[in-house]
Each structure stands twice: as structure tokens, then as C-alpha cells.
VOFI-991748 format. One record per atom (N, C-alpha, C): x, y, z; residue in three letters. Coordinates in steps of 0.1 Angstrom, whole numbers, padded with zeros to 4 digits, always signed. Layout:
residues N
XYZALA...
END
This chain:
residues 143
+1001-0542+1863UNK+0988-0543+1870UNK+0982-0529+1869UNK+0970-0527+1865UNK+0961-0517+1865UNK+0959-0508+1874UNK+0958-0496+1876UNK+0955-0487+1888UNK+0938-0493+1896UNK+0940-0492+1908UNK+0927-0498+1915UNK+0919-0485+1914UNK+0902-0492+1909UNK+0892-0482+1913UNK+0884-0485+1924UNK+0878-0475+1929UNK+0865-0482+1939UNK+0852-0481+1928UNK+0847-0497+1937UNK+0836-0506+1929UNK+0826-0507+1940UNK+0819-0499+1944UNK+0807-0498+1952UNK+0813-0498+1963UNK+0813-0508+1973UNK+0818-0506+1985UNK+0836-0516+1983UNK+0846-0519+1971UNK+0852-0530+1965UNK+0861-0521+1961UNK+0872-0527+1957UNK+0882-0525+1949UNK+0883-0535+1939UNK+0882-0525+1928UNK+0885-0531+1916UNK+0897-0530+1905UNK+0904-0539+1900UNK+0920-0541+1895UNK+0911-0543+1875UNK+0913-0538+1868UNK+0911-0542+1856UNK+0921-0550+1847UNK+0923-0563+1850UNK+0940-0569+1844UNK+0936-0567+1826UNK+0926-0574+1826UNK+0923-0575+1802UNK+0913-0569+1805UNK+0914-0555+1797UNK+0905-0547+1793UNK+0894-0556+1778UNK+0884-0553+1775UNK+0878-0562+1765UNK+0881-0557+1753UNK+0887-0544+1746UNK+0890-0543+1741UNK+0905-0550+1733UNK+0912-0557+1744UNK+0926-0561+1742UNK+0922-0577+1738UNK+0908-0585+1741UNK+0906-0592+1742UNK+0898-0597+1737UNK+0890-0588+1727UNK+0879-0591+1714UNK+0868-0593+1723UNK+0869-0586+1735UNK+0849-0588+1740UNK+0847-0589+1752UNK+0860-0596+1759UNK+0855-0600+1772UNK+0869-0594+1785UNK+0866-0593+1794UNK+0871-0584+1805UNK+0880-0593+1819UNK+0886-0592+1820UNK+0887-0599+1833UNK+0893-0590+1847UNK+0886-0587+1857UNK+0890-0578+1867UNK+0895-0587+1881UNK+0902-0580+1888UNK+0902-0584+1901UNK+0896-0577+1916UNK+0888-0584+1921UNK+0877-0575+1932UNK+0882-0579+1946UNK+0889-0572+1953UNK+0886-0574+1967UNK+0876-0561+1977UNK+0866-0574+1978UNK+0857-0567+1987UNK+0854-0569+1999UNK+0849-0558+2010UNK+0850-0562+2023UNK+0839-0576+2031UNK+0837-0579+2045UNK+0831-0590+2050UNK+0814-0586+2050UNK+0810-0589+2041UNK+0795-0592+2042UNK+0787-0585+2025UNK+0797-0580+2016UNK+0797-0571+2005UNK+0784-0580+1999UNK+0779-0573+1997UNK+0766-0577+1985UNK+0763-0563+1976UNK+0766-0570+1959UNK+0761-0551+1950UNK+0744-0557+1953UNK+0741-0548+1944UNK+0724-0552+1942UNK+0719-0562+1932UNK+0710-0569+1933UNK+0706-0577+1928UNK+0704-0575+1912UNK+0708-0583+1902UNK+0706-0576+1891UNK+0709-0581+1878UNK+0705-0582+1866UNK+0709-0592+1859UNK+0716-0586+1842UNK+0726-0591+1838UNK+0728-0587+1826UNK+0720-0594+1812UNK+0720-0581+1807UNK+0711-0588+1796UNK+0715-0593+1784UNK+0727-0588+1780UNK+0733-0598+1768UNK+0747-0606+1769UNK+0754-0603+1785UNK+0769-0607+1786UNK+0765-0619+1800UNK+0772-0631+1803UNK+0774-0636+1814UNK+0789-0630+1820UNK+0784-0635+1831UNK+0795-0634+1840UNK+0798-0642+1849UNK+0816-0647+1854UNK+0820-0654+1861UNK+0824-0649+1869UNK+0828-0657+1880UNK+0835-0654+1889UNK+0844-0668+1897UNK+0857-0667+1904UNK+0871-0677+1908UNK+0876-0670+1921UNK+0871-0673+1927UNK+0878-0670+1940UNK+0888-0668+1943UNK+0897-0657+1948UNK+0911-0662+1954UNK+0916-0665+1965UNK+0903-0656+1971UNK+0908-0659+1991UNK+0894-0657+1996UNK+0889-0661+2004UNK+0876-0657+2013UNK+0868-0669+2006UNK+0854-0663+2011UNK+0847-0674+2006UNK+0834-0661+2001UNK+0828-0666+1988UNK+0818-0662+1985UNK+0800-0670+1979UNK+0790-0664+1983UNK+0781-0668+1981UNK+0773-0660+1970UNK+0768-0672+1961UNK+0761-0666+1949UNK+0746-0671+1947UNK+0737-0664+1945UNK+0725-0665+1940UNK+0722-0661+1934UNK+0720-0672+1924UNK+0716-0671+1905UNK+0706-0681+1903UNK+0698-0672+1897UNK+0681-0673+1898UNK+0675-0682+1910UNK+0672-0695+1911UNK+0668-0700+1925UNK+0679-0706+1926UNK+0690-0708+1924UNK+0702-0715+1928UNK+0706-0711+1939UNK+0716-0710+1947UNK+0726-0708+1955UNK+0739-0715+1960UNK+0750-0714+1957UNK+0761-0717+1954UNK+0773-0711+1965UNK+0778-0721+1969UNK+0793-0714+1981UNK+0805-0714+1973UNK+0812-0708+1968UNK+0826-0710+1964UNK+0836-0703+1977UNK+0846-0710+1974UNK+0856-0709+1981UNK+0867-0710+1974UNK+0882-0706+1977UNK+0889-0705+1965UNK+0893-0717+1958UNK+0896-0718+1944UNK+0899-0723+1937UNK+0887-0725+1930UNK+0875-0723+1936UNK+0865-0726+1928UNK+0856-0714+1919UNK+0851-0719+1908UNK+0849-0711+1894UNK+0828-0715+1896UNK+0826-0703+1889UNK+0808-0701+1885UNK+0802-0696+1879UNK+0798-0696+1868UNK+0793-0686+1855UNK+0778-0685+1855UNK+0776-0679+1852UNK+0762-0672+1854UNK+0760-0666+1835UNK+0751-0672+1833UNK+0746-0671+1814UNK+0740-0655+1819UNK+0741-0643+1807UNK+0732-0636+1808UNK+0717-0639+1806UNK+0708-0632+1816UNK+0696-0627+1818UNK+0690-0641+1827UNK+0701-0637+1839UNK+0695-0645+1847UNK+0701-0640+1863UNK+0690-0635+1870UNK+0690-0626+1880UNK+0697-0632+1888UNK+0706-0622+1896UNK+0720-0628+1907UNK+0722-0619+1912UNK+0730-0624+1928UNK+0735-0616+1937UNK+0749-0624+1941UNK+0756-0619+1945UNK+0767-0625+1956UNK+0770-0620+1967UNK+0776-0627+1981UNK+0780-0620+1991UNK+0786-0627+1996UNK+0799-0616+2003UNK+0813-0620+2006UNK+0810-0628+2019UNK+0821-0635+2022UNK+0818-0643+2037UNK+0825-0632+2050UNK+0827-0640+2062UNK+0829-0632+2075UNK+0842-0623+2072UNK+0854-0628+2062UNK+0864-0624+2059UNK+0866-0616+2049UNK+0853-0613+2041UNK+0857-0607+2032UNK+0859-0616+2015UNK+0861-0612+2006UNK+0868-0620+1996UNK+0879-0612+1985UNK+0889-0619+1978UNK+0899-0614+1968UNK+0893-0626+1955UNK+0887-0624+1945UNK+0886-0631+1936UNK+0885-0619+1922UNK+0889-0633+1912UNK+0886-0625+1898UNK+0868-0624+1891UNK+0869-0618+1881UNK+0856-0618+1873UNK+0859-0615+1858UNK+0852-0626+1851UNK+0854-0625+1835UNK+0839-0621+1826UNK+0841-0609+1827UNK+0825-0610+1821UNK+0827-0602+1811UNK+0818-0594+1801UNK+0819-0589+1789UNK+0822-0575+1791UNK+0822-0561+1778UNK+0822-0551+1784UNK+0815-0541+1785UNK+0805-0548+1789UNK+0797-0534+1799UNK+0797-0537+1810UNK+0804-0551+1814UNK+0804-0548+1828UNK+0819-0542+1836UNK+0824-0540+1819UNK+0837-0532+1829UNK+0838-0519+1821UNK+0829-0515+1811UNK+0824-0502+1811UNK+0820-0496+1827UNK+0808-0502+1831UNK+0802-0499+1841UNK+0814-0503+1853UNK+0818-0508+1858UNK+0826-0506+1867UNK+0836-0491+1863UNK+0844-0487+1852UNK+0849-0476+1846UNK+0840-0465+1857UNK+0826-0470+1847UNK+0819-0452+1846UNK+0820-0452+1864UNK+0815-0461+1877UNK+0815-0458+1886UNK+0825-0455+1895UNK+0833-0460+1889UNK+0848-0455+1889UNK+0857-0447+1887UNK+0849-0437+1879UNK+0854-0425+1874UNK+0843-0413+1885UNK+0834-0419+1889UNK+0830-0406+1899UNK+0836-0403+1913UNK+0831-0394+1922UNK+0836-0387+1930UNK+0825-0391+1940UNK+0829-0397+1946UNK+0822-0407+1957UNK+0813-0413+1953UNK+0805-0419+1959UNK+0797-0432+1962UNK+0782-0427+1952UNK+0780-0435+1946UNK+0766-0429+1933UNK+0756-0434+1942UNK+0745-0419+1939UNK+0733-0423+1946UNK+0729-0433+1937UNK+0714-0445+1941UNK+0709-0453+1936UNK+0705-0448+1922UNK+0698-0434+1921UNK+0689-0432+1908UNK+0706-0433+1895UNK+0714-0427+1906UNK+0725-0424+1889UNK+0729-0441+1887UNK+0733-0447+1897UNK+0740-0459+1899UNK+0730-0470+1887UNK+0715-0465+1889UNK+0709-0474+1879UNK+0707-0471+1864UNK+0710-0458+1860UNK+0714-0452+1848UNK+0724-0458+1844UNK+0737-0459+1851UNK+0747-0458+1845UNK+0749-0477+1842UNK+0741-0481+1852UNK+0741-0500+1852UNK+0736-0496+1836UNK+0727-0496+1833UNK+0712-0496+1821UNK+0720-0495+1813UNK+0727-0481+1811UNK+0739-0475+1797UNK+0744-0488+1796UNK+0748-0498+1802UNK+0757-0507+1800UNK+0749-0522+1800UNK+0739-0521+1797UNK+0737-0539+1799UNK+0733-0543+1807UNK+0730-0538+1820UNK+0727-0542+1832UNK+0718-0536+1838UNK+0709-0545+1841UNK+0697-0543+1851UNK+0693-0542+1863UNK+0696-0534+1873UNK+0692-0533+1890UNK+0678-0536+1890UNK+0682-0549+1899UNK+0667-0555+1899UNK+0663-0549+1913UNK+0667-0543+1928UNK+0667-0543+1937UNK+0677-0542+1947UNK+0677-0537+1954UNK+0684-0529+1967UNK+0697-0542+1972UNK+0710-0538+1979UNK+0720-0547+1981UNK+0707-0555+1995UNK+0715-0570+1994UNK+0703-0577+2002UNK+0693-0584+1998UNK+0690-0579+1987UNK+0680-0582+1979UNK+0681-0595+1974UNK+0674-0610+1972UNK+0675-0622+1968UNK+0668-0624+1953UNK+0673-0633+1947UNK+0667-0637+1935UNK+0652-0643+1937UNK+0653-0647+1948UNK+0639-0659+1949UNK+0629-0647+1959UNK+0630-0632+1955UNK+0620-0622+1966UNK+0615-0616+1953UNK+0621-0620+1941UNK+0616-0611+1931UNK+0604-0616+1925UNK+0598-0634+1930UNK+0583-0633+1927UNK+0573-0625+1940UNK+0581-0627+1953UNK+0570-0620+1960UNK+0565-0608+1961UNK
END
């Protein structure tokens, strides 16, 4: 098993680096009760996510979706999403490409908590778009 990094307010496990695996990444996240990153969408990689414990909620584009464990959700790139953990918190995986575990790396390699301006540089460097502040909904981004 991988050394754990911190992933915004999350612990993040990197089991298949994408390198090992011709493209694609698979990490393990446990994050605390109410965790939401910021709203945001990748622009050439999807991403999934499989619950292992807790329960999580996802918003992808006007959708919204409850998984609970055993249940699986993929999200195509360039289509704006959020998730947030339930009252307990959640322990699930994520299979997505790699810049999104470049980007988990780079925020993972700093020294405490990245302000928003660097946090959205380092998203960008990697494929990923901060559409808006944690909280932030897919369906606020026409108003």
C-alpha cells in the first residue's frame, strides 16, 4: 500500500499509479462528514468513483446521484461535478486518468493547505478546471 497524502481536507492512498497502468490511476480517499472539493470539471479524463463505507453524494451536470457502498459512478470528462460525503464521512476508491493523480501528487507534495489562487494553477497544470468555491453546485453555474 502506498504512503497516505493529504488531499484537501482527505486522505489520499495511490494503489495503480497511471503510469503502471498505461493511463489510468486508481486511488483510495477517506474523507471526513460533509467533505465537498470544489466544483469542477475535467477536460480530457473521466472519473469514477465505488464507495467503500459512508455514503456519498454526487452532482454531475444537472444530475444528482446517492451512492452508498458497493455502488459505482463515472462521470465522462467535461462535465461539471461535485461530491459530498454523508453525516459519517466516506472510505471509497477513484479511477480516473493522470492528471488527476498528478494533481492530487502536486497538492500533496506541499506544506499545508494551498491557497485557492495556487490550488487553481496547479488543478489547470493538470486537466482540471475549478469551476467554483467547495459548496458550489453544478446547476448555480447558469445563475
Amino acid at each position: 500500500m502506498t504512503k497516505a497524502v493529504q488531499f484537501l481536507d482527505s486522505r489520499a492512498r495511490i494503489h495503480a499509479a497511471s503510469a503502471d497502468t498505461s493511463g489510468f490511476a486508481l486511488l483510495e480517499i477517506d474523507a471526513p462528514p460533509g467533505s465537498q472539493p470544489p466544483l469542477h470539471v475535467h477536460r480530457e479524463e473521466g472519473e469514477g468513483w465505488f464507495v467503500l463505507e459512508g455514503e456519498i453524494t454526487l452532482w454531475l451536470g444537472d444530475e444528482t446521484h446517492t451512492l452508498r457502498p458497493g455502488q459505482f459512478l463515472f462521470a465522462p470528462p467535461r462535465i461539471p461535478h461535485t461530491l459530498r460525503m454523508g453525516e459519517r464521512g466516506a472510505r471509497y476508491l477513484v479511477i480516473a486518468g493522470e492528471g488527476f493523480e498528478a494533481f492530487v501528487r502536486a497538492l500533496g507534495a506541499l506544506d499545508g493547505a494551498p491557497d485557492p489562487v495556487e490550488m487553481t494553477r496547479l488543478a489547470a497544470k493538470h486537466g482540471i478546471d475549478l469551476l467554483g468555491p467547495p459548496g458550489m453546485l453544478p446547476t448555480e453555474l447558469a445563475a
